[in-house]
Structure formats: structure tokens, C-alpha cells
Backbone as a ProteinNet text record, in pm:
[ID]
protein_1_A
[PRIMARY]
XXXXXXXXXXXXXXXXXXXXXXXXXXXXXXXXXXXXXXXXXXXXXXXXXXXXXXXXXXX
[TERTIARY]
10088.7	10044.8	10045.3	10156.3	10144.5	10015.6	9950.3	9870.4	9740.1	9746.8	9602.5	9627.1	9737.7	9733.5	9631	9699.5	9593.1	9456.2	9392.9	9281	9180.7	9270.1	9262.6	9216.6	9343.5	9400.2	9276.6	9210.3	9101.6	8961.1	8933.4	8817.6	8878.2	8876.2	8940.4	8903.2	8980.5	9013.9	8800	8742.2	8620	8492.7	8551	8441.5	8486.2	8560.6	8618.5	8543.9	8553.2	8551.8	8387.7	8341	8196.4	8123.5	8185.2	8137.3	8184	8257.5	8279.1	8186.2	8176.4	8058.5	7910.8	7863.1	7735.2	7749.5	7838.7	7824.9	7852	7864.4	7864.1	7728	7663.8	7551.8	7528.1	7650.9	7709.3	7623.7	7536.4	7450.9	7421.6	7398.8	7420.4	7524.3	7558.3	7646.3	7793.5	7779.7	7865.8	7962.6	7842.7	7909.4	7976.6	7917.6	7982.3	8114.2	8097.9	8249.3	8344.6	8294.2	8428.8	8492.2	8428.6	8429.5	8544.1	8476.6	8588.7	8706.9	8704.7	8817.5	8901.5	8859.3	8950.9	9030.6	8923	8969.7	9141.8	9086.7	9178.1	9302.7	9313.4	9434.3	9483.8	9380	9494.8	9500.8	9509.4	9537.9	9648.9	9688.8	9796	9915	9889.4	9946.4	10035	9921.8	9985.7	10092.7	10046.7	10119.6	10262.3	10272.8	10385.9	10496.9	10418.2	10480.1	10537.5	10493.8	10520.3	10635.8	10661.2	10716	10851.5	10871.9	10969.1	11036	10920.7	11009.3	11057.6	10987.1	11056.1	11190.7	11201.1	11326.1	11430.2	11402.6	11498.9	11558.4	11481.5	11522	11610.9	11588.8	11648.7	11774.5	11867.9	11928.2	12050.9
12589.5	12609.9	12479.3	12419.7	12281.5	12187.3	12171.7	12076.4	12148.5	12274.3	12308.7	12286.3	12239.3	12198.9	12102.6	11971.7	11871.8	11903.4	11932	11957.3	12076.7	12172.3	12236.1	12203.8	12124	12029.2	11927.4	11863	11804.4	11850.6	11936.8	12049.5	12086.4	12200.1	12229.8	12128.3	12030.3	11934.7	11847.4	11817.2	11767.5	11874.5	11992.2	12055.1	12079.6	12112.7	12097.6	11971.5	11853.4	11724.5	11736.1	11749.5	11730.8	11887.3	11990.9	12083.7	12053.4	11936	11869.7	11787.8	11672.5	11550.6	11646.5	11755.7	11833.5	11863.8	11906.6	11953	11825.9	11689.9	11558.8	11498.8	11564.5	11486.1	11359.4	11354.9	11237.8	11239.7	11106.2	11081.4	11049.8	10986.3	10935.7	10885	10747.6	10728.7	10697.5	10730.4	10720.3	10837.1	10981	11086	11083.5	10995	10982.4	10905.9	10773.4	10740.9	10811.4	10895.2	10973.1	11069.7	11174.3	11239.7	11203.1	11081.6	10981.8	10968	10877.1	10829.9	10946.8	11087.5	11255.6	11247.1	11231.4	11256.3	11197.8	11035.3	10964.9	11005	11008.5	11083.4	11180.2	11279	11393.5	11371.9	11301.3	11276.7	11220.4	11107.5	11021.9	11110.4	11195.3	11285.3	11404.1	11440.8	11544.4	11494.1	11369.3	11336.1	11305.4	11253.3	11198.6	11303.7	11398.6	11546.7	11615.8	11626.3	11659.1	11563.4	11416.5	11330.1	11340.7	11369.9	11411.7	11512.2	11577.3	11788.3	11734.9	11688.7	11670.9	11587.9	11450.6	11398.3	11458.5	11538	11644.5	11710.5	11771.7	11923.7	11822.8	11708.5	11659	11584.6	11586.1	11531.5	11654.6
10070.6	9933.6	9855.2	9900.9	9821.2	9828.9	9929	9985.1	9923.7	9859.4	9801.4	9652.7	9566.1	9466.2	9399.8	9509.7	9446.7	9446.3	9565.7	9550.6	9475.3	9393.8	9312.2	9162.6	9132.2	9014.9	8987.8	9107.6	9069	9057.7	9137	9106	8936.1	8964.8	8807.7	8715.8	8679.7	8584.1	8579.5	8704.8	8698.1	8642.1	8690.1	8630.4	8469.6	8443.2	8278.4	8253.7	8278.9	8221.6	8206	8337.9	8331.7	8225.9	8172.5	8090.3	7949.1	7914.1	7806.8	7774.5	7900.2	7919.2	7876.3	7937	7869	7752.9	7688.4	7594	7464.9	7457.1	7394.4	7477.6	7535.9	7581.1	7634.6	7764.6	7830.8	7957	7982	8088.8	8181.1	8315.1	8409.3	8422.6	8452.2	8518.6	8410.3	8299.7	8180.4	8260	8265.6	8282.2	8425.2	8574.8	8694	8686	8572.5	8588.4	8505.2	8416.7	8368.9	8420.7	8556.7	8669.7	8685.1	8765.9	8847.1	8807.7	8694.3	8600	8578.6	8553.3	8548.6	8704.9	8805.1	8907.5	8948.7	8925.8	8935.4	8916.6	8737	8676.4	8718.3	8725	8764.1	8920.8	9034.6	9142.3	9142.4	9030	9018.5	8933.8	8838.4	8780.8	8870.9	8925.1	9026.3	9160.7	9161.8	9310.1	9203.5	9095.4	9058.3	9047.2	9013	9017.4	9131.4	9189	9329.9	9388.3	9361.2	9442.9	9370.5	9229.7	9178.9	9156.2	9226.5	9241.5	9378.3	9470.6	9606	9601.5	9542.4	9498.2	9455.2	9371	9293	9369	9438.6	9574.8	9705.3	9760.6	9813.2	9786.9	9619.9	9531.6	9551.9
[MASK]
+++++++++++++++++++++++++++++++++++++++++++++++++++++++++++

């Protein structure tokens, strides 16, 4: 279950981003790097999360 988080967390979070980006009328590749740039975050977000619930539980 864990290992379908992230890839959840970033679906989710890109299609939100990109139904924000339509609706401000955000365009090519303005709208591909902000995708991205979501992606990023919540990839780095989520793992930080995870690496500190795991720390914790092993504490």
C-alpha cells in the first residue's frame, strides 16, 4: 500500500494543478513546467514523509 502512495499523490496533485492551470488560462509549456514543478514537490514532500514515519517506527 505504501508504494501506491506516491504515485497517487502525484496523479492527484497534477491533475488538480493542470484544472487550475485551465481555468487561469495557462498555455503550453508555462502550463508543462508547472505540471512538472507540482510533480516535483509533491514527490519530494511525500518521500520526506514517509522517511520520517519510517525513522520514527524504527526509534
Amino acid at each position: 500500500m505504501n508504494k501506491l502512495i506516491l504515485p497517487v499523490a502525484i496523479f492527484l496533485s497534477v491533475i488538480l494543478a493542470g484544472k487550475v492551470a485551465e481555468h487561469y488560462a495557462v498555455e503550453g509549456s508555462w502550463r508543462i513546467g508547472l505540471l512538472c514543478l507540482v510533480a516535483v514537490v509533491v514527490q519530494i514532500v511525500v518521500s520526506r514523509i514517509q522517511r520520517a514515519r519510517r525513522e520514527n517506527a524504527e526509534s
